[in-house]
MMTF fields as JSON, N, C-alpha, C and O atoms, coordinates in Angstrom:
{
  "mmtfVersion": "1.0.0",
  "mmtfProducer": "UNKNOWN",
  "numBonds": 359,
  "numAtoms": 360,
  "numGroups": 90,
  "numChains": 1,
  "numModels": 1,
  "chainsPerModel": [1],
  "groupsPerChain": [90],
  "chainIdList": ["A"],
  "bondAtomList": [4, 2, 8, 6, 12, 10, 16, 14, 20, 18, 24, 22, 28, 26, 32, 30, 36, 34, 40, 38, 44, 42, 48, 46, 52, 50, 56, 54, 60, 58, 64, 62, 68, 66, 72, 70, 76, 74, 80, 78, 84, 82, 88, 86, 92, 90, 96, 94, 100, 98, 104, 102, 108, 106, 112, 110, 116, 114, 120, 118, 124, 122, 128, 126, 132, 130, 136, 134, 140, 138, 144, 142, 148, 146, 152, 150, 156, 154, 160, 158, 164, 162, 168, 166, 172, 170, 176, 174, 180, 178, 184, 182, 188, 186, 192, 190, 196, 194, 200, 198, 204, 202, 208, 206, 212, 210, 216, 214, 220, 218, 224, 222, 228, 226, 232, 230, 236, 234, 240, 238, 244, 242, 248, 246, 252, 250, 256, 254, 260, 258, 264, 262, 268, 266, 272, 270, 276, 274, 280, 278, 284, 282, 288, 286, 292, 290, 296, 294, 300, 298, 304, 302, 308, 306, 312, 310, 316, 314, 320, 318, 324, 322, 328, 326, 332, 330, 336, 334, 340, 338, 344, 342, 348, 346, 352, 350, 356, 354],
  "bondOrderList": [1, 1, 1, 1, 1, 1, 1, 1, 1, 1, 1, 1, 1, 1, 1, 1, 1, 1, 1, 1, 1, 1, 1, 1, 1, 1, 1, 1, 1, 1, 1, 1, 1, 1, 1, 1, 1, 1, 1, 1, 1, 1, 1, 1, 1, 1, 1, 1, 1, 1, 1, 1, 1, 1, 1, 1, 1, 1, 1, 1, 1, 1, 1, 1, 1, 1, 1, 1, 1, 1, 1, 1, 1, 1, 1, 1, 1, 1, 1, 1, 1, 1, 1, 1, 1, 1, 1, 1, 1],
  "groupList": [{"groupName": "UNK", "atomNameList": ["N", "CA", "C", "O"], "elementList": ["N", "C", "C", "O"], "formalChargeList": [0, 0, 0, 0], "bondAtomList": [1, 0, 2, 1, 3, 2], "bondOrderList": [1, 1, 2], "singleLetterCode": "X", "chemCompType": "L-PEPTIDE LINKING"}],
  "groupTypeList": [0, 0, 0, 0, 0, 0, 0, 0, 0, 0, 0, 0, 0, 0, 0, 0, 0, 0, 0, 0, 0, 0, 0, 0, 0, 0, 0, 0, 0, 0, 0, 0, 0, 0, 0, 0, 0, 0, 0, 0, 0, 0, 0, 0, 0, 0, 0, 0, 0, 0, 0, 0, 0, 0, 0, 0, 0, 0, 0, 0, 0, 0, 0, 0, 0, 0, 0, 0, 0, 0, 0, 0, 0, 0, 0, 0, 0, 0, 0, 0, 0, 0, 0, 0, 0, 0, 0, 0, 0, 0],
  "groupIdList": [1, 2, 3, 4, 5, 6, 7, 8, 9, 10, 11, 12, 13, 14, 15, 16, 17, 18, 19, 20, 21, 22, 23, 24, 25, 26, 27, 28, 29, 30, 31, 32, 33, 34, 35, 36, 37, 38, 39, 40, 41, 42, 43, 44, 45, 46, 47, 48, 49, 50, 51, 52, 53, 54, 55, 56, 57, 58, 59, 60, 61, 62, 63, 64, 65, 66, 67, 68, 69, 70, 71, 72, 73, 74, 75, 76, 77, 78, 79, 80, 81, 82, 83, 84, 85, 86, 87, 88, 89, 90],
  "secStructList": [7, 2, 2, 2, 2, 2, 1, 7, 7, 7, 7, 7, 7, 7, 2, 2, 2, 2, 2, 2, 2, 2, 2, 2, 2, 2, 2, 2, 2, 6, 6, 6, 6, 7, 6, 6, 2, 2, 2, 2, 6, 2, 2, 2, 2, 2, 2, 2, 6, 6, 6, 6, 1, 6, 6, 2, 2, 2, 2, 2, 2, 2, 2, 2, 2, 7, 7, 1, 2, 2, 2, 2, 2, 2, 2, 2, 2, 2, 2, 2, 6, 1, 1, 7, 1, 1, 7, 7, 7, 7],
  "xCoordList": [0.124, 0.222, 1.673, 1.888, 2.72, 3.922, 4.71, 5.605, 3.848, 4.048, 3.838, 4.54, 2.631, 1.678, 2.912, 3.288, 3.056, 3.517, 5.547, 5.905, 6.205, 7.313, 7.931, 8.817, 7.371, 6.932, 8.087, 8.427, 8.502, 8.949, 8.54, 7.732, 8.857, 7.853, 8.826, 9.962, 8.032, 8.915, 9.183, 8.736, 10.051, 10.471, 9.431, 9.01, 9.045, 7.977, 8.574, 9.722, 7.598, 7.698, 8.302, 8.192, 8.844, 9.89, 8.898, 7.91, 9.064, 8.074, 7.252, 6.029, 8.602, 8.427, 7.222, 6.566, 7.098, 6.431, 5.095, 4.195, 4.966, 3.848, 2.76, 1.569, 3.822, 3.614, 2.943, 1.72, 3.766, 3.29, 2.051, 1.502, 1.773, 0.858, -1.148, -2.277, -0.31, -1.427, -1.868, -3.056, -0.923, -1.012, -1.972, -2.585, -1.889, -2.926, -4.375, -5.538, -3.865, -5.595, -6.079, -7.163, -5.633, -6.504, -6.554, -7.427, -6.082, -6.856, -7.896, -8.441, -8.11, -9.49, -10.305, -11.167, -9.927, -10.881, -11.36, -12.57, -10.674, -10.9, -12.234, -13.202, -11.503, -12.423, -13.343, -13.986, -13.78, -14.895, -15.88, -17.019, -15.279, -16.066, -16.173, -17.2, -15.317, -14.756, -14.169, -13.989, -13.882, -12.482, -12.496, -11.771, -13.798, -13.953, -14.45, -13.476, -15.276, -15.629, -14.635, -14.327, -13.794, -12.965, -11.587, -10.619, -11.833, -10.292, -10.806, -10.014, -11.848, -12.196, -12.363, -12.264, -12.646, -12.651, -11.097, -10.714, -10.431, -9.565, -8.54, -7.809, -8.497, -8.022, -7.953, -6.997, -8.926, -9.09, -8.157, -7.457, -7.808, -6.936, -5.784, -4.906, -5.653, -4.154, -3.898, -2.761, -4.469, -4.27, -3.768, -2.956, -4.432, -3.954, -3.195, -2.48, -2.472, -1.316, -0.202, 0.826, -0.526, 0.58, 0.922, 1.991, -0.067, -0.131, 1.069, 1.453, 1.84, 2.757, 4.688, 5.724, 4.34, 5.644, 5.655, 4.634, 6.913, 7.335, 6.55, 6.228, 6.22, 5.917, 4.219, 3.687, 3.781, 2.627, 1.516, 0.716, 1.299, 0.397, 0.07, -1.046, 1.812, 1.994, 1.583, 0.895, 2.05, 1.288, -0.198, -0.679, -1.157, -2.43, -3.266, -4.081, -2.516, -2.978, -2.768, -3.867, -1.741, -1.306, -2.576, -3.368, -2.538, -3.564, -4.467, -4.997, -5.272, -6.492, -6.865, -7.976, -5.674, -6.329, -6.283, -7.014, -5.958, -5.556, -7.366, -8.142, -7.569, -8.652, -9.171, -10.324, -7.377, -7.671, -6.538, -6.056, -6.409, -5.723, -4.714, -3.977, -3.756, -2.614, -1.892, -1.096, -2.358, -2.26, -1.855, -0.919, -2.951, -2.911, -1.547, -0.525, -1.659, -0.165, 0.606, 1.19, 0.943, 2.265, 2.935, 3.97, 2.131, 1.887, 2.653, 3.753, 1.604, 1.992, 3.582, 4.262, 3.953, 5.66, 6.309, 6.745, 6.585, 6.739, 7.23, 8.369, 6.164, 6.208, 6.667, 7.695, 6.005, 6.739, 7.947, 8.447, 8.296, 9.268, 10.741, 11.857, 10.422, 11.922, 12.004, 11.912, 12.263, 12.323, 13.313, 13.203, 14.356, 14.874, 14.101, 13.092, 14.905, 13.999, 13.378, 12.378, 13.381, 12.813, 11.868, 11.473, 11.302, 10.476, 10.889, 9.945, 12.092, 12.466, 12.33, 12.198, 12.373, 12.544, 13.92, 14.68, 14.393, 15.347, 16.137, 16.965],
  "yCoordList": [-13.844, -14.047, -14.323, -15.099, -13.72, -14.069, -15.324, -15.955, -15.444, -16.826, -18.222, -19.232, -17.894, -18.716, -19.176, -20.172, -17.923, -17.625, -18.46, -19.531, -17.9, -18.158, -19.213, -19.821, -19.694, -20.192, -19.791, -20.508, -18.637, -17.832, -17.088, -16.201, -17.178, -15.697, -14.835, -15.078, -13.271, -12.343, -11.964, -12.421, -10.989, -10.693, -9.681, -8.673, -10.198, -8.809, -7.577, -7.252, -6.853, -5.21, -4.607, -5.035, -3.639, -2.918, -2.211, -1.663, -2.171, -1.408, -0.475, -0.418, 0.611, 2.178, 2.189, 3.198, 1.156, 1.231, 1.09, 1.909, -0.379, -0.729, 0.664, 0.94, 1.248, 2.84, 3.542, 3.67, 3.975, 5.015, 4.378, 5.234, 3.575, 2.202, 2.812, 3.178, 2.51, 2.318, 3.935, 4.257, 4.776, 6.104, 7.137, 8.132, 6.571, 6.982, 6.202, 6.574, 5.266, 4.357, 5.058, 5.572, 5.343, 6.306, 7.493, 8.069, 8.14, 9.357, 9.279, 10.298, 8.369, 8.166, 7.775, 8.53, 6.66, 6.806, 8.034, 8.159, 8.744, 9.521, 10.945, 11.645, 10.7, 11.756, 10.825, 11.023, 9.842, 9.229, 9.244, 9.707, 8.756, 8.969, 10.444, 10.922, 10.813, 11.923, 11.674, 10.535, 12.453, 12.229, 11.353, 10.385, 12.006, 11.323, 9.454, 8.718, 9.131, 7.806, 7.32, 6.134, 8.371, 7.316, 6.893, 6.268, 7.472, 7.22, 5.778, 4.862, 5.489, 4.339, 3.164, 2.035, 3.397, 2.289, 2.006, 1.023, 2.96, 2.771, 1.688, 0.882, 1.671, 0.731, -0.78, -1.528, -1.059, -2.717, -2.593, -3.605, -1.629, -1.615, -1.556, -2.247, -0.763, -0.679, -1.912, -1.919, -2.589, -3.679, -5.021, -5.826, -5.091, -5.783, -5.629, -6.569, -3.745, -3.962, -3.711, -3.052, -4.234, -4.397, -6.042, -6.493, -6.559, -8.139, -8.812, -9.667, -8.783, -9.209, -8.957, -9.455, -8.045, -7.552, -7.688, -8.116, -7.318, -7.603, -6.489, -5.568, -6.693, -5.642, -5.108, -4.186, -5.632, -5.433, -5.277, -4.382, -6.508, -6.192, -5.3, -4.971, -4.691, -3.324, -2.134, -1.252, -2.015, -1.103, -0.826, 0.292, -2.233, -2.26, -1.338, -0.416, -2.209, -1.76, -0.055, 0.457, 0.875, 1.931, 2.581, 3.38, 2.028, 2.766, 2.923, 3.912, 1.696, 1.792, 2.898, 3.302, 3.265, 4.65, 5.863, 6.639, 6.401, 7.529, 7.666, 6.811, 9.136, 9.404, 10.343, 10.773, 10.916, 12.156, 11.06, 9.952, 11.963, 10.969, 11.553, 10.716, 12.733, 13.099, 11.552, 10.785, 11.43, 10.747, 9.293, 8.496, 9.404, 7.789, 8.024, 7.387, 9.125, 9.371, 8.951, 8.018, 9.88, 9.69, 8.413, 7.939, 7.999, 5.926, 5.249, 4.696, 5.468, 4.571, 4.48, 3.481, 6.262, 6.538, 5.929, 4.826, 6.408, 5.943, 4.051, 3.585, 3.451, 2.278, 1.863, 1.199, 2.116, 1.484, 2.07, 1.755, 2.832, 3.954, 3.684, 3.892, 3.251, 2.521, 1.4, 0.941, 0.672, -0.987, -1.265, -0.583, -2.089, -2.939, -2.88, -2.22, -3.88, -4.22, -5.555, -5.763, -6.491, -7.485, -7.541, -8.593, -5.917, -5.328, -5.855, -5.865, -6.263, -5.803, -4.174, -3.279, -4.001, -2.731, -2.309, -3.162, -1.589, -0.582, -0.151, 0.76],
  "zCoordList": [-17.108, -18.53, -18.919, -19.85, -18.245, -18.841, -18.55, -19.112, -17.188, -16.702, -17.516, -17.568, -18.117, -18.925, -20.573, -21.193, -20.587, -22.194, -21.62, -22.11, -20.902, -20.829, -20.245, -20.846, -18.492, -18.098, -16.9, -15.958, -17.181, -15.869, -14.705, -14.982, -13.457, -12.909, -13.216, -13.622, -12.882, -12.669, -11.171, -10.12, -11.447, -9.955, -9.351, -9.918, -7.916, -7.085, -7.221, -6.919, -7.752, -7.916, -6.33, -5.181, -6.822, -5.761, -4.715, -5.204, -3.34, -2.099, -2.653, -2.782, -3.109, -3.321, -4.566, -4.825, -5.126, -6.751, -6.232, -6.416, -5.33, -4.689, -3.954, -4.097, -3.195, -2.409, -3.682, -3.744, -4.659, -5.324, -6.353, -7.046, -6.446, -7.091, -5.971, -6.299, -4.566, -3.765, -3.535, -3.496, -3.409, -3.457, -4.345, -3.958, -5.625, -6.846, -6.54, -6.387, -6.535, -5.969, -4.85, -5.128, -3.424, -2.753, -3.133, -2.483, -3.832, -4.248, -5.317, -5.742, -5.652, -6.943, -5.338, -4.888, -4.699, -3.58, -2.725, -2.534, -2.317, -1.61, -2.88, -2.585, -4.137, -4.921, -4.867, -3.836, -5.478, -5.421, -3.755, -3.693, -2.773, -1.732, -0.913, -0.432, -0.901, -0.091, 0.919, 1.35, 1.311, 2.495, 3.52, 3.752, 4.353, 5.614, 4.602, 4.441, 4.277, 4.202, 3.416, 3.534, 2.241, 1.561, 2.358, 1.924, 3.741, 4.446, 4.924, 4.703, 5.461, 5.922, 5.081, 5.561, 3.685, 2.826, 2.314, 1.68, 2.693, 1.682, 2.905, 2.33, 4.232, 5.075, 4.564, 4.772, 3.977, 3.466, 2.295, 2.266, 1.155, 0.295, 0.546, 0.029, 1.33, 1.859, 2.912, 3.384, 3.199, 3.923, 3.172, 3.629, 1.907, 0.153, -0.046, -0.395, 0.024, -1.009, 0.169, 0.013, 1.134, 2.293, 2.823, 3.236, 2.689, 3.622, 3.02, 3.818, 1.919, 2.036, 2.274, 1.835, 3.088, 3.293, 4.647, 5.186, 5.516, 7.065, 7.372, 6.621, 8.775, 9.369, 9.048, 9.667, 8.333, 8.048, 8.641, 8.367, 9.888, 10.731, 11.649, 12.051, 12.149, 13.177, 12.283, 12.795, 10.638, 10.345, 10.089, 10.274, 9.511, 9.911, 11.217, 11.247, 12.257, 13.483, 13.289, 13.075, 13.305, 12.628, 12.019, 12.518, 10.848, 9.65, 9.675, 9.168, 10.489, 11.212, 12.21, 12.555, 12.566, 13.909, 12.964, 13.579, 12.057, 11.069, 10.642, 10.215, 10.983, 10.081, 9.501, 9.471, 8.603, 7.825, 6.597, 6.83, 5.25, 4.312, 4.433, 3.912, 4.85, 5.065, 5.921, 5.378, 7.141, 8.104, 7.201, 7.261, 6.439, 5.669, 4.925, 5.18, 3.869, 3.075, 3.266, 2.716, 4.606, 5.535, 5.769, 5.299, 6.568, 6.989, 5.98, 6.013, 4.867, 3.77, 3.095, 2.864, 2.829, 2.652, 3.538, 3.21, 4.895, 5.916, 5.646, 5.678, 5.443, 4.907, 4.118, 4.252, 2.789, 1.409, 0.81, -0.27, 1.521, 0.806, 1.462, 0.987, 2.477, 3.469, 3.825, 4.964, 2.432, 2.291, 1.421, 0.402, 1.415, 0.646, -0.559, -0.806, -1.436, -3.313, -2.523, -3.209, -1.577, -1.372, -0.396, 0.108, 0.033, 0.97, 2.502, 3.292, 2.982, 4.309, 4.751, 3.916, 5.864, 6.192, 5.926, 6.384, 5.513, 5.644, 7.056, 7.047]
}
């Protein structure tokens, strides 16, 4: 929309925001499914709000073996939380 209206983009939101963004979304998943199945659905989400940053596919592979949501937590900080503002790694 602001694109539309201004005809600027804005700048991509910062790792850490993305992290704490995807962080609230699996826990509505995880209450909604429960633990064990919402850890497994929630892999395809976190796979979304990762595909565009470095390193992404080694953490896939990663996230995919995790199958408690601590495990997932972790991963995800781990990840989004030690990046540059232009989502390099740190």
């Amino acid at each position: 929309a602001h694109y539309l209206a201004t005809g600027e983009q804005l700048q991509e939101p910062e790792s850490q925001w993305i992290g704490d963004l995807l962080l609230e979304h699996l826990e509505a998943l995880y209450s909604l499914y429960g633990q064990r199945h919402g850890v497994r659905i929630a892999r395809k989400h976190i796979a979304w709000y990762s595909r565009h940053l470095r390193g992404a596919a080694t953490f896939r592979q990663k996230i995919n073996q995790v199958e408690d949501t601590k495990g997932q937590q972790d991963l995800i900080k781990a990840f989004f939380y030690c990046r540059d503002s232009r989502g390099k790694a740190a």
